[in-house]
C-alpha positions, 0 to 999 in steps of 0.5 A: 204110928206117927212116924208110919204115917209120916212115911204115907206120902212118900211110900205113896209115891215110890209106890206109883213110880213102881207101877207105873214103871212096870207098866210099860207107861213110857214105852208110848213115848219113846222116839220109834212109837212118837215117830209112828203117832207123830201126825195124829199127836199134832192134830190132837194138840192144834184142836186142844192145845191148853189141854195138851200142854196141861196133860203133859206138864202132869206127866211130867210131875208125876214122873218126876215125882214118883221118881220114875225112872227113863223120865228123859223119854218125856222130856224129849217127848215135849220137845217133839210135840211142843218145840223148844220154847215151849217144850222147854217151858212145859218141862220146866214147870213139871219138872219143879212141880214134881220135884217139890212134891218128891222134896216136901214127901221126903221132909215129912218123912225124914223129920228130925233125923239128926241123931240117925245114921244118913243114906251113902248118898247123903254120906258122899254130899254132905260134905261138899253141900255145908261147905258151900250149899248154894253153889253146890245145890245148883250143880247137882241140879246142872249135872245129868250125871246124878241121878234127879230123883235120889239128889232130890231125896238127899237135899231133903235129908239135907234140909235144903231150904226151899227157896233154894232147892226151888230155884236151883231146880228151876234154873239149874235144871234148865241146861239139862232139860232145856238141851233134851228139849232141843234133842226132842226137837230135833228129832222131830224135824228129822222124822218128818223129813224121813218119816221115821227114825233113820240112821241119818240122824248121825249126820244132822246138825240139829241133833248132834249139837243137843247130844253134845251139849249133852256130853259138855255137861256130863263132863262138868264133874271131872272138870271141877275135881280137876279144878279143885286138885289143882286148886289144893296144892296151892292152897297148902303151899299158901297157908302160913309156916309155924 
């Protein structure tokens, strides 16, 4: 009875994701129905802006939180409707806040697990993360190649501390949501030069640089495997001969 309440608050939360998703909640913010409702959102958040700004930092957290998949649509969202800085600001704070209730749900639900067989995905980190936590915590958080959600339920296997886990979500996952911020950004500005969402889109400067750097942090992993191949044969050769 103790390990099933112990479970309570993460089932909880996987539970509304699942709703949540199957809903269709985040069809309404998607670029085409955004684009359709972009005048009547403005005037909305310029007559109530601090209620705007919390609503949707609470998306965001339950999104984030609930693991709910597509979340990026929010994240472009705020960009849309905020700007960049304090779009970028708005996510940062759900962002982490939903992260932390995800990592302490999983906590509590993992306890001491330490003689129990571990998920294929703590399996493939665990290596890297006791080999060097720090530094390997900040890149699953700068990476958009792995998934939010899981990596946050895999560090919390992993007994993360907090204060990393706090600031490698904070400022690791600042490229990433800063970057689909500006995308968001971005297509805001082209909407309201043509009213909706165009095919000239693929010629504006403001949204193919956030796509790119979308690309270069994809592109992350492979250059770090590569480093570090070139980087082991040195090291052989390096270790003293018998």
């Amino acid at each position: 009875m103790k390990q099933i309440r112990s479970f309570l608050p993460l089932l909880i939360l996987i539970g509304l994701g699942v709703a949540l998703f199957f809903s269709g909640v985040l069809d309404r913010f998607a670029p085409n129905n955004l684009a359709a409702e972009q005048a009547n959102l403005q005037t909305m958040i310029a007559a109530h802006p601090i209620l705007s700004a919390l609503a949707h930092i609470g998306a965001v957290t339950l999104a984030i939180a609930t693991g709910l998949p597509g979340m990026v649509v929010l994240i472009m969202a705020g960009g849309m409707l905020f700007g960049v800085v304090l779009g970028a600001m708005l996510n940062i704070v759900g962002v982490t806040a939903g992260a932390l209730i995800l990592f302490l749900a999983s906590r509590r639900a993992f306890g001491d697990h330490s003689h129990s067989a571990a998920p294929g995905l703590v399996t493939r980190l665990r290596g890297g993360y006791h080999m060097q936590p720090i530094s390997y915590t900040f890149f699953l958080r700068l990476v958009p190649f792995f998934p939010f959600g899981p990596v946050t339920v895999a560090l919390a296997w992993l007994r993360c501390p907090m204060w990393l886990f706090l600031t490698a979500t904070a400022l690791g996952g600042l490229a990433m949501t800063g970057i689909e911020t500006w995308l968001g950004a971005s297509l805001a500005r082209n909407i309201g030069t043509n009213k909706a969402i165009s095919t000239d889109l693929l010629h504006d400067p403001q949204v193919l640089w956030p796509m790119l750097g979308l690309v270069l942090l994809s592109l992350v992993p492979i250059a770090v495997n590569k480093l570090r191949s070139m980087r082991a044969p040195a090291a052989a050769a390096d270790k003293p001969r018998n």
